[in-house]
Biotite code that builds the C-alpha atoms (Angstrom):
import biotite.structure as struc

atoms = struc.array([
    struc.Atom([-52.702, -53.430, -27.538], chain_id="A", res_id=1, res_name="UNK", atom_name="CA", element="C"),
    struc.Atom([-49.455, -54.699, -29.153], chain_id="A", res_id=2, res_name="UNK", atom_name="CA", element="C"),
    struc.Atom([-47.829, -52.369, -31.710], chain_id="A", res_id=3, res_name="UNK", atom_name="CA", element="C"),
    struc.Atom([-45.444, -53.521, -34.658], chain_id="A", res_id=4, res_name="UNK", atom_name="CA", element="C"),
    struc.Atom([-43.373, -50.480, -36.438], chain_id="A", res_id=5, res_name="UNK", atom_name="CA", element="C"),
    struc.Atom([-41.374, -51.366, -39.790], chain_id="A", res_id=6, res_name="UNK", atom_name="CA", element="C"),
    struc.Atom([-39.705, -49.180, -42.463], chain_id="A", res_id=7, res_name="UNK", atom_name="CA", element="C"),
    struc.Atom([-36.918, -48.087, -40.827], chain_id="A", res_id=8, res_name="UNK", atom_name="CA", element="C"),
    struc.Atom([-33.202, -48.542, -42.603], chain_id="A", res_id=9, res_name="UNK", atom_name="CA", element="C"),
    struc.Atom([-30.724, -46.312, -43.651], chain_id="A", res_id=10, res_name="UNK", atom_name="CA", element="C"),
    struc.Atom([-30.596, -43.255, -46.105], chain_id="A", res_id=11, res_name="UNK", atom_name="CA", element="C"),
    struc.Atom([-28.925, -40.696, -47.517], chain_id="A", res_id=12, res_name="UNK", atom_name="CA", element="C"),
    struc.Atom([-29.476, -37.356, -46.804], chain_id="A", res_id=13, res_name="UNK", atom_name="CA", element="C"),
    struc.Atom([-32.552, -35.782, -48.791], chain_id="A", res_id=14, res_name="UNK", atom_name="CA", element="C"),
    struc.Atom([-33.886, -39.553, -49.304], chain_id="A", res_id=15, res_name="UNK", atom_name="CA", element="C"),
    struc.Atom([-37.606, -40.417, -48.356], chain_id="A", res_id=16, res_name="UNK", atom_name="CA", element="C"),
    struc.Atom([-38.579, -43.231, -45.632], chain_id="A", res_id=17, res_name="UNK", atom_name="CA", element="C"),
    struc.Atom([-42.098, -44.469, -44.406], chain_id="A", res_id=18, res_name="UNK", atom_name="CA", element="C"),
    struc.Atom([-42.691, -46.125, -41.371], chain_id="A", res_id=19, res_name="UNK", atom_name="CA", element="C"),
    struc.Atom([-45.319, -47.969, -40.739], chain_id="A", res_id=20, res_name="UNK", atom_name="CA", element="C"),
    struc.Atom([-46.948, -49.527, -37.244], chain_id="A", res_id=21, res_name="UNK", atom_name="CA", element="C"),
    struc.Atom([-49.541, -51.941, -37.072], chain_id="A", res_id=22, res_name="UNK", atom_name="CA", element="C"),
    struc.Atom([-51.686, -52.590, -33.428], chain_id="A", res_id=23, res_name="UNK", atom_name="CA", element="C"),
    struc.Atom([-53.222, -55.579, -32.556], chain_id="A", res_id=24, res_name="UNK", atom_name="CA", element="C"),
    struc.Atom([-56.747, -53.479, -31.798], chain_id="A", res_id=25, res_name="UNK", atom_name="CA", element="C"),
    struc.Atom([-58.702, -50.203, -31.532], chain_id="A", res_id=26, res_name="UNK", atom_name="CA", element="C"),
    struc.Atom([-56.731, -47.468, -30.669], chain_id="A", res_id=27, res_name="UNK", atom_name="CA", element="C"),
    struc.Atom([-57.411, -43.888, -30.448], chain_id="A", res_id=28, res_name="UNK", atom_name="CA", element="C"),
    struc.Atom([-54.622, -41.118, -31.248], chain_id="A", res_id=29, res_name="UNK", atom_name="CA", element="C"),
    struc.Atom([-51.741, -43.160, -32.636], chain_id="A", res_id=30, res_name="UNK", atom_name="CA", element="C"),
    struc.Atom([-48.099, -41.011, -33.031], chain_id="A", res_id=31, res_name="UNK", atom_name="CA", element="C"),
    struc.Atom([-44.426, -40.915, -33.139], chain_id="A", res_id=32, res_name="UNK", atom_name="CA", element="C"),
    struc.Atom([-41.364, -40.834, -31.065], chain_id="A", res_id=33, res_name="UNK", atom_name="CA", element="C"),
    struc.Atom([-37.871, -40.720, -31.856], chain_id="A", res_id=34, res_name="UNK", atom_name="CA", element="C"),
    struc.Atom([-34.163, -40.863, -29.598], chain_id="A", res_id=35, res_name="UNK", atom_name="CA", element="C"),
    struc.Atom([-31.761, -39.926, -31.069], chain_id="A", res_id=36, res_name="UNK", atom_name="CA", element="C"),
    struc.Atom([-28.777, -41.318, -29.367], chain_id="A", res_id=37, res_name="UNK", atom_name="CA", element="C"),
    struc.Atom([-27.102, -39.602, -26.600], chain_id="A", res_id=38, res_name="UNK", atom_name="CA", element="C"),
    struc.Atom([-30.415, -37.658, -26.557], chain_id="A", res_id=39, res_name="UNK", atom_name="CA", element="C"),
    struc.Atom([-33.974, -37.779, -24.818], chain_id="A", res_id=40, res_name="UNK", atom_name="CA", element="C"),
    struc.Atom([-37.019, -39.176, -26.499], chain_id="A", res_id=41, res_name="UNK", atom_name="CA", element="C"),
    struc.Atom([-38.523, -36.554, -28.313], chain_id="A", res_id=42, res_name="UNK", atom_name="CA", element="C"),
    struc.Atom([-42.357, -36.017, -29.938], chain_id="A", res_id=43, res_name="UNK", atom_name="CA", element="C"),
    struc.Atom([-42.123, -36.080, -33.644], chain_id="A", res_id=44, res_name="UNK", atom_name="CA", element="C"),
    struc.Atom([-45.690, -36.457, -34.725], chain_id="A", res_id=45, res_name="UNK", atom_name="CA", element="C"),
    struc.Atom([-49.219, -37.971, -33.982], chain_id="A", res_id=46, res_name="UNK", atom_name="CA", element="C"),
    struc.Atom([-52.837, -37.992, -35.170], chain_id="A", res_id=47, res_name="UNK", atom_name="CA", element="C"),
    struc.Atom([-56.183, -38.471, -33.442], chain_id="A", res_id=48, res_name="UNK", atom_name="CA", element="C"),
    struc.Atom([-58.448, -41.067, -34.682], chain_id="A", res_id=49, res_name="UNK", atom_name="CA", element="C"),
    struc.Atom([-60.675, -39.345, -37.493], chain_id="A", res_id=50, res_name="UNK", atom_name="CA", element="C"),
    struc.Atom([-57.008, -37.914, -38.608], chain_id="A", res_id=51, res_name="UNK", atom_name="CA", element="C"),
    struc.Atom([-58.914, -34.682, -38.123], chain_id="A", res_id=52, res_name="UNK", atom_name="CA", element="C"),
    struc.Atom([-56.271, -33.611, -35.855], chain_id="A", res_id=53, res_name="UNK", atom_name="CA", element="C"),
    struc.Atom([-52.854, -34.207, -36.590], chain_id="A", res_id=54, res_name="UNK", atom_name="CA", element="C"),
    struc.Atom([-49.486, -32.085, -35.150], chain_id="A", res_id=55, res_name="UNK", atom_name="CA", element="C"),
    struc.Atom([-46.000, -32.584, -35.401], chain_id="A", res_id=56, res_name="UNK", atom_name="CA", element="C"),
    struc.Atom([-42.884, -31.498, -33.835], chain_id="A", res_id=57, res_name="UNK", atom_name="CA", element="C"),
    struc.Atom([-41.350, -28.037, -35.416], chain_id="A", res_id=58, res_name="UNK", atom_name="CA", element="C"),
    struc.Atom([-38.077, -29.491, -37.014], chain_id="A", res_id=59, res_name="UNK", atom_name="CA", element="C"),
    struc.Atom([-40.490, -32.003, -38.795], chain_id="A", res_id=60, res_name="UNK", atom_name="CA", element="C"),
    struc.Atom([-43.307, -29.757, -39.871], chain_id="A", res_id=61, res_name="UNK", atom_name="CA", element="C"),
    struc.Atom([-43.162, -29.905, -43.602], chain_id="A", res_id=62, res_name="UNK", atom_name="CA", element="C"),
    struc.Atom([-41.115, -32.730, -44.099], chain_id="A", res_id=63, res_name="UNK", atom_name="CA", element="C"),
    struc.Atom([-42.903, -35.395, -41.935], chain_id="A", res_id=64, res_name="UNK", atom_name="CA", element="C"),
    struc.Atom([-46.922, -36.341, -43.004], chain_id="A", res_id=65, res_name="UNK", atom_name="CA", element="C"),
    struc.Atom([-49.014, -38.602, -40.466], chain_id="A", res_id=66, res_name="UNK", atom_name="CA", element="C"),
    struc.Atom([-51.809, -40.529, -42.152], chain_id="A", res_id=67, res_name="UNK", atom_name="CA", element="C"),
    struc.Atom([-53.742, -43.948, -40.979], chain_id="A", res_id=68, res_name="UNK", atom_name="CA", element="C"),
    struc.Atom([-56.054, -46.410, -41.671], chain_id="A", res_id=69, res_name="UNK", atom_name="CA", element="C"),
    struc.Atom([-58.462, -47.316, -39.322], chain_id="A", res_id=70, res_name="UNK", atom_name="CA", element="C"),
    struc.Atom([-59.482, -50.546, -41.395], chain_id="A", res_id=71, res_name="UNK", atom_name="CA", element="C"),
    struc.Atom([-56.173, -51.435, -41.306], chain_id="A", res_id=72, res_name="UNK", atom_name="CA", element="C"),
    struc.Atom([-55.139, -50.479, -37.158], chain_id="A", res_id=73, res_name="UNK", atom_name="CA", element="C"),
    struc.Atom([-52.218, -48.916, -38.775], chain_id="A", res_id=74, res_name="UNK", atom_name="CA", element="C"),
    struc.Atom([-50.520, -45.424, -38.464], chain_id="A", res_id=75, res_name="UNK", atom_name="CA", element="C"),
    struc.Atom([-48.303, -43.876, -40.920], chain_id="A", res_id=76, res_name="UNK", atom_name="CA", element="C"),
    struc.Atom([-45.083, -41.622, -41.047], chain_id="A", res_id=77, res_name="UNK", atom_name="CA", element="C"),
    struc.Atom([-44.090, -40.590, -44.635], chain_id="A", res_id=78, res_name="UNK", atom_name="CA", element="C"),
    struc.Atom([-40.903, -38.784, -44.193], chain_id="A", res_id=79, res_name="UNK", atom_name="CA", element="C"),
    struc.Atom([-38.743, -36.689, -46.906], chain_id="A", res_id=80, res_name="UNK", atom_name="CA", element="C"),
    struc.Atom([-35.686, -34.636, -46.937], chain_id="A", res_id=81, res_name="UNK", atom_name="CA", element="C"),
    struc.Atom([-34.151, -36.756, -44.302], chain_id="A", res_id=82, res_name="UNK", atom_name="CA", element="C"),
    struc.Atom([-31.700, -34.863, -42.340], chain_id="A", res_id=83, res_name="UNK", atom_name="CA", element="C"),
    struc.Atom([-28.258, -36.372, -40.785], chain_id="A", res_id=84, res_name="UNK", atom_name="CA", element="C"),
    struc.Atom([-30.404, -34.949, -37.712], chain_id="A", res_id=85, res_name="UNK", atom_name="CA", element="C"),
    struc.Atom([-33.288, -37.285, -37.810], chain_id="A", res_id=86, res_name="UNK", atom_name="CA", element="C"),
    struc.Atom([-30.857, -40.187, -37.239], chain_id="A", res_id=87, res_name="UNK", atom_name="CA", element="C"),
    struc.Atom([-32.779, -42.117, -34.090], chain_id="A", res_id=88, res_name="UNK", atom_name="CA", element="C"),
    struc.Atom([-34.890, -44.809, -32.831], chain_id="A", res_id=89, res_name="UNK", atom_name="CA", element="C"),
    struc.Atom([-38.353, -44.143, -33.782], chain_id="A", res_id=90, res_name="UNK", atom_name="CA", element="C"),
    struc.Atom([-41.216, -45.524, -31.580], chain_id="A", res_id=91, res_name="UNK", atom_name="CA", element="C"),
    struc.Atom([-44.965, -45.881, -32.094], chain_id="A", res_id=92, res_name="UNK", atom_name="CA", element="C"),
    struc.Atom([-47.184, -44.789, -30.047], chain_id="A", res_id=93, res_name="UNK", atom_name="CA", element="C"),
    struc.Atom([-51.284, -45.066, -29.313], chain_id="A", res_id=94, res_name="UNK", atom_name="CA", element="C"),
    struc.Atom([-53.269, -43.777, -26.615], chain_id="A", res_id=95, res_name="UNK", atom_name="CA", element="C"),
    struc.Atom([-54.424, -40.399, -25.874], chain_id="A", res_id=96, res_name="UNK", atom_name="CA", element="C"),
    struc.Atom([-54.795, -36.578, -25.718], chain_id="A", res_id=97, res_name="UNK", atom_name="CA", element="C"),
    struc.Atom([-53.085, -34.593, -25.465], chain_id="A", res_id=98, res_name="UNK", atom_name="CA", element="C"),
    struc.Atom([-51.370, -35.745, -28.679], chain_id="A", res_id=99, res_name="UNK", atom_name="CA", element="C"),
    struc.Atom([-48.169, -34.503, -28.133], chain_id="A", res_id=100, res_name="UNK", atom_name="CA", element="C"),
    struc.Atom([-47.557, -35.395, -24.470], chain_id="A", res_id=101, res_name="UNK", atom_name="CA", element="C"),
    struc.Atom([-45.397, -38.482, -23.633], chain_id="A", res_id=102, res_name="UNK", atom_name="CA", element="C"),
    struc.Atom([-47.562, -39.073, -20.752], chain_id="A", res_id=103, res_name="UNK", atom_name="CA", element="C"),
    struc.Atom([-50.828, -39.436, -23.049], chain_id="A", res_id=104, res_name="UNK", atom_name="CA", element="C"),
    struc.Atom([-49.264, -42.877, -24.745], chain_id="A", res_id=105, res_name="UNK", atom_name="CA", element="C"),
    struc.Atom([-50.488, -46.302, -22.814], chain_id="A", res_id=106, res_name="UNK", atom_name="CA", element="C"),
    struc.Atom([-48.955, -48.441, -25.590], chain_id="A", res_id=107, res_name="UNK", atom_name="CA", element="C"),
    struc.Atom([-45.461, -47.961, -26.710], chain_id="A", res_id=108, res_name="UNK", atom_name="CA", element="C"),
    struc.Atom([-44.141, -50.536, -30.058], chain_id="A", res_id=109, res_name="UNK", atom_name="CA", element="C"),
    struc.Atom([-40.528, -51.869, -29.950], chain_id="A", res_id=110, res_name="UNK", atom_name="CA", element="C"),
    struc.Atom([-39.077, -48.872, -32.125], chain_id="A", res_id=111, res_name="UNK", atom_name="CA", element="C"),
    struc.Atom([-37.392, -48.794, -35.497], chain_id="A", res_id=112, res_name="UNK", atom_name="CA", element="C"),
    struc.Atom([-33.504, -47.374, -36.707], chain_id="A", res_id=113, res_name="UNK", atom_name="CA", element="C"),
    struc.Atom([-33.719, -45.048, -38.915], chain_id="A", res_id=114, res_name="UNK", atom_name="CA", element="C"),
    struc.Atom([-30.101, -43.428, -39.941], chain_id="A", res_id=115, res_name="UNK", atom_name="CA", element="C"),
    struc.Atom([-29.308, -41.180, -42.283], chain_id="A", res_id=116, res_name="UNK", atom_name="CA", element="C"),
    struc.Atom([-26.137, -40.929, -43.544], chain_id="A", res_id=117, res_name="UNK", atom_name="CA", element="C"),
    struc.Atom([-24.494, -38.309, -45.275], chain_id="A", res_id=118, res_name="UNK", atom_name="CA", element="C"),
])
């Protein structure tokens, strides 16, 4: 499975982003990563395939929403009231449980900047 994110760019504080990531097949839980630089890779959200299950990190809870489209192999990350803080590399992930363990992701896209600028 081959994953393509897209979205990313650069905002100002309190703007809205979505990202988007597309896989070449079936995939089961699908989520987010971001690194921030000078920082480890950190869990920011994911969802399980009947999007019956869906967490997210604490300093996105809120402000983050995972959706996706099974039709479509594609995973969602709708994010508002960007923060100078959620500057970093985001990465797509599928694979699965537990959702918000690194170790449960097989497939990993190429990532996607997002900056937000003040």
């Amino acid at each position: 499975v081959q994953l393509q994110a897209s979205g990313g760019g650069l905002v100002q504080a309190g703007d809205s982003l979505r990202l988007s990531c597309t896989a070449s097949g079936r995939t089961f839980s699908m989520g987010w990563f971001r690194q921030a630089p000078g920082k480890e890779r950190e869990f920011v959200a994911a969802i399980s395939r009947s999007s019956s299950n869906r967490v997210y990190a604490e300093s996105v809870r809120g402000r983050f929403t995972i959706s996706r489209d099974n039709a479509k192999n594609t995973v969602y990350l709708q994010m508002n009231s960007l923060q100078l803080e959620d500057t970093a590399v985001y990465y797509c992930v599928a694979g699965g449980v537990p959702l918000q363990r690194e170790s449960s992701y097989s497939y990993w896209g190429q990532g996607t900047l997002v900056t937000v600028s003040s």
